[in-house]
C-alpha positions as a printed NumPy array, in Angstrom:
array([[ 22.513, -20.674,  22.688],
       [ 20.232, -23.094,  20.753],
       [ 17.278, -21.272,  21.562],
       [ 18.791, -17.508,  20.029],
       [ 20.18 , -19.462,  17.023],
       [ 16.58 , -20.878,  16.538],
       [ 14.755, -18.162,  17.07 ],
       [ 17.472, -15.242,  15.984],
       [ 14.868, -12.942,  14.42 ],
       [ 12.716, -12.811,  16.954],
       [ 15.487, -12.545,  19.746],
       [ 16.96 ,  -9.761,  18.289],
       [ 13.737,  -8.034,  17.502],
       [ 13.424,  -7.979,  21.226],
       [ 16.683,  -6.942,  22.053],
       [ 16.812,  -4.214,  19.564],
       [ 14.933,  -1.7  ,  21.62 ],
       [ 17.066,  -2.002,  24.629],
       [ 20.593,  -1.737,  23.068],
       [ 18.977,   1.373,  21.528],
       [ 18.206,   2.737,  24.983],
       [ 21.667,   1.83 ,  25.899],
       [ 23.517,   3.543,  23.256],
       [ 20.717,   6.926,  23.756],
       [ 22.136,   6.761,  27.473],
       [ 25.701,   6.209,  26.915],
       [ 25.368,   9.373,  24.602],
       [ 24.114,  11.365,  27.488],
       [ 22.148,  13.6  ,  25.098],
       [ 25.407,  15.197,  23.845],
       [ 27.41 ,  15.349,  27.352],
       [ 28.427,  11.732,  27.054],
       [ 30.76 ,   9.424,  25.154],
       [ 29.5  ,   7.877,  22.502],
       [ 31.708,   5.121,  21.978],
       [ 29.098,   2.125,  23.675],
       [ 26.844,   3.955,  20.598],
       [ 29.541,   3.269,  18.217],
       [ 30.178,  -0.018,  19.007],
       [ 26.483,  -1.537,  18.983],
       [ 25.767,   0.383,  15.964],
       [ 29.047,   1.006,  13.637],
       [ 26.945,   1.615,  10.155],
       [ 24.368,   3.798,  11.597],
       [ 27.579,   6.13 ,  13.612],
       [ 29.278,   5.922,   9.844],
       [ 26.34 ,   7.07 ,   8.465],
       [ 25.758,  10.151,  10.39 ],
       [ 29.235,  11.541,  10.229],
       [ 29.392,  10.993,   6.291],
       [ 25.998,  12.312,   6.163],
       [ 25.61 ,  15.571,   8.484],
       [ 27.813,  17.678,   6.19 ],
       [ 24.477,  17.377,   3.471],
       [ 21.623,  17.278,   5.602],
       [ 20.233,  16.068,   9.206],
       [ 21.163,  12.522,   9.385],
       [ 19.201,  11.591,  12.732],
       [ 16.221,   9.65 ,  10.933],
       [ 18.32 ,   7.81 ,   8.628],
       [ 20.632,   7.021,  11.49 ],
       [ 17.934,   5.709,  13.866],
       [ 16.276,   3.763,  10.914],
       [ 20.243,   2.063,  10.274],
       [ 20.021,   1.206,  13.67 ],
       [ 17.007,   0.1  ,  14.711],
       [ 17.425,  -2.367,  11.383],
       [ 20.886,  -3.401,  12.061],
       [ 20.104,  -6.49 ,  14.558],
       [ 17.012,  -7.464,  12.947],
       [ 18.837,  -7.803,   9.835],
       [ 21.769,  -9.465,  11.906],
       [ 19.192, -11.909,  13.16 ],
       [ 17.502, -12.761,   9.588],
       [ 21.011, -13.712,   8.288],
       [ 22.082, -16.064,  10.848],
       [ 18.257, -17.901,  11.417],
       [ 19.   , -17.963,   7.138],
       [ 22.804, -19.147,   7.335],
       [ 21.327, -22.156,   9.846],
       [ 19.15 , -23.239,   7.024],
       [ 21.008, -22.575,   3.848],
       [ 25.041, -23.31 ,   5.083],
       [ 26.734, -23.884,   8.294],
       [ 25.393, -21.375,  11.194],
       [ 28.541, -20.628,  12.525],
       [ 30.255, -19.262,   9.382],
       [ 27.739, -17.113,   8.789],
       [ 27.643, -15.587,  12.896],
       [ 32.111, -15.45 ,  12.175],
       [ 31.178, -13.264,   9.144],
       [ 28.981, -10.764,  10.711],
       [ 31.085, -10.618,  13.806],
       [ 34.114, -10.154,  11.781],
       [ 31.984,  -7.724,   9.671],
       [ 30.88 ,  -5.603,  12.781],
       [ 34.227,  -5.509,  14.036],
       [ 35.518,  -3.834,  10.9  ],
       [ 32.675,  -1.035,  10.852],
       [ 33.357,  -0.391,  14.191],
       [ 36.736,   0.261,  13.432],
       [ 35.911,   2.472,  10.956],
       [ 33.032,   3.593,  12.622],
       [ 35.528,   5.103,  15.457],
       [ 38.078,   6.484,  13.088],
       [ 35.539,   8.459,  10.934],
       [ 34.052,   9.785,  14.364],
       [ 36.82 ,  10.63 ,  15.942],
       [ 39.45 ,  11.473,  13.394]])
């Protein structure tokens, strides 16, 4: 745990790519369930629903997602240097959580 809270950035620069592949898979190229998608990347799933109705959201969506964890990682190597680590990991995990609620409502409601 030491070493991803040292090294956040660069851990989930690595693991960005993969949860991608997951959440391509889980979509089945539109004959699967997207809800794995939804949950590993909320603000990118928000995104595309609120923004298909004006134009073809798929860029912008990938670009939300392939940023999320990156930017995930930046504030927590950050919130280790600046305040106490763990309040800032309880805010972006509380954070997710609620996009991901919303996330699922707007996609499926």
């Amino acid at each position: 745990m030491k070493l991803f809270i040292r090294y956040s950035v660069i851990c989930s620069i690595l693991l960005t790519p993969f949860l991608l592949i997951i959440a391509a898979v889980s979509g089945g190229v539109g004959h699967g369930n997207y809800i794995l998608a939804i949950v590993l990347f909320p603000y990118a799933a928000v995104a595309a629903v609120m923004l298909d109705h004006f134009f073809n959201s798929t860029i912008p969506m990938i670009v939300m997602a392939a940023l999320q964890f990156p930017l995930y990682g930046t504030l927590i190597g950050l919130g280790q240097r600046w305040a106490r680590g763990g309040v800032v990991t309880s805010a972006l995990l509380a954070l997710h959580t609620i996009a991901t609620g919303i996330a699922v409502l707007c996609v499926y409601y």
